[in-house]
C-alpha positions in Angstrom: -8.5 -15.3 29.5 -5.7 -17.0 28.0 -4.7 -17.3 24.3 -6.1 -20.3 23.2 -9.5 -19.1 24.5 -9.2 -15.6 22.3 -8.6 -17.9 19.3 -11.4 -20.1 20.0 -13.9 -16.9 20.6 -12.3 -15.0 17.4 -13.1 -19.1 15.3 -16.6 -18.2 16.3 -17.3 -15.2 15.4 -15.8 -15.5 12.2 -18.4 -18.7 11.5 -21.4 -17.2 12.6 -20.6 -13.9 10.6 -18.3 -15.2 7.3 -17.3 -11.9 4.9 -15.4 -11.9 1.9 -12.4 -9.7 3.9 -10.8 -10.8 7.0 -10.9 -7.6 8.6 -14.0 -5.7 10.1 -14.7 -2.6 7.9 -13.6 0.0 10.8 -9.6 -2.0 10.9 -10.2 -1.9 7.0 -11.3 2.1 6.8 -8.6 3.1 9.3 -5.8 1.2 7.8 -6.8 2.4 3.9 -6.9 6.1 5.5 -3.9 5.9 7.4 -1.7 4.6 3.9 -3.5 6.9 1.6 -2.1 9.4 3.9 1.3 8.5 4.0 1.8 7.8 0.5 0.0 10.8 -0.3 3.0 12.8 1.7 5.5 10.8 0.6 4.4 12.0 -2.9 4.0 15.5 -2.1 7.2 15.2 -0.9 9.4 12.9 -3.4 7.2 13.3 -6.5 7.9 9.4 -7.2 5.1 8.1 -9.1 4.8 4.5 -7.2 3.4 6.6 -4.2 0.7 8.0 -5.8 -0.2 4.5 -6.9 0.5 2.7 -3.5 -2.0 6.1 -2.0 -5.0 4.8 -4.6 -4.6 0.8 -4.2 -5.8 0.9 -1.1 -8.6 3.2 -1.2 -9.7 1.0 -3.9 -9.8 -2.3 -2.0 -12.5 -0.6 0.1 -15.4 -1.2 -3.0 -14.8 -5.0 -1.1 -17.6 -3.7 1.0 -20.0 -2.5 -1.3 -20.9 -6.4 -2.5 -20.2 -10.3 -1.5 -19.8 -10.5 -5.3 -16.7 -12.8 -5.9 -16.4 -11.5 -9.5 -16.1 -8.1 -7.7 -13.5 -9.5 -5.5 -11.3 -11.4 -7.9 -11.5 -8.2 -10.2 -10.5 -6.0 -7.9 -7.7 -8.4 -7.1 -6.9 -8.3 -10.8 -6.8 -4.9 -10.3 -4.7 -4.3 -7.3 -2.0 -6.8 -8.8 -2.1 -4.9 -11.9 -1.3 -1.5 -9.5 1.3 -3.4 -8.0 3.0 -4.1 -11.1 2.6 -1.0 -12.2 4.5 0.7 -8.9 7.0 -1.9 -9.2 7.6 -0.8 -13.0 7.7 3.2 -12.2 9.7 2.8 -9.5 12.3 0.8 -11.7 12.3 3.0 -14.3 11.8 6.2 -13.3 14.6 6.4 -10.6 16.4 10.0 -9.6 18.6 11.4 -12.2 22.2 10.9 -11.0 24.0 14.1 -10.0 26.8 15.3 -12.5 30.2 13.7 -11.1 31.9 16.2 -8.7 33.9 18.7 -10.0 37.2 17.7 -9.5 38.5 19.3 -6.4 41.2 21.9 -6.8 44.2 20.9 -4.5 46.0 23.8 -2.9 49.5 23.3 -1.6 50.4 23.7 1.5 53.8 25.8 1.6 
């Protein structure tokens, strides 16, 4: 099967079945699962507040399945843009403390 064949086949399914998210729900679940748990560790781990955000936003993209309601979707867009936002404002200004300068560094002589 070649590749213009796959395209016209994945066309097809997508008009006889049309949802609200490109994805089938099982691509969806694994992908929200698989970020949740590596921003989750990465926040265990760092204690930077942006994770914990990017570890909710996409659990919270998954209420996309509970309705076809487009005022669900664009709110939950809202939403996620607003999270995103958010992360980008945390990350900015909560960044690491900078270490102390170095102590200056005694200089021994060499005799």
């Amino acid at each position: 099967m070649n590749f213009t064949n796959m395209l016209a086949l994945l066309q097809i399914s997508d008009a006889e079945n049309p949802t609200i998210f490109p994805f089938p729900f099982e691509m969806h679940l694994a992908l929200a699962i698989i970020s949740f748990l590596f921003f989750s560790y990465r926040f265990a781990t760092q204690k930077k507040p942006f994770q914990l955000i990017f570890a909710v936003a996409p659990a919270l993209s998954l209420l996309l399945w509970v309705s076809d309601n487009k005022t669900l979707f664009y709110g939950l867009g809202l939403v996620e843009l607003a999270l995103i936002v958010i992360a980008i404002i945390t990350s900015i200004v909560c960044k690491p403390k900078k270490t102390e300068e170095a102590a200056p560094q005694n200089s021994s002589k060499e005799e």
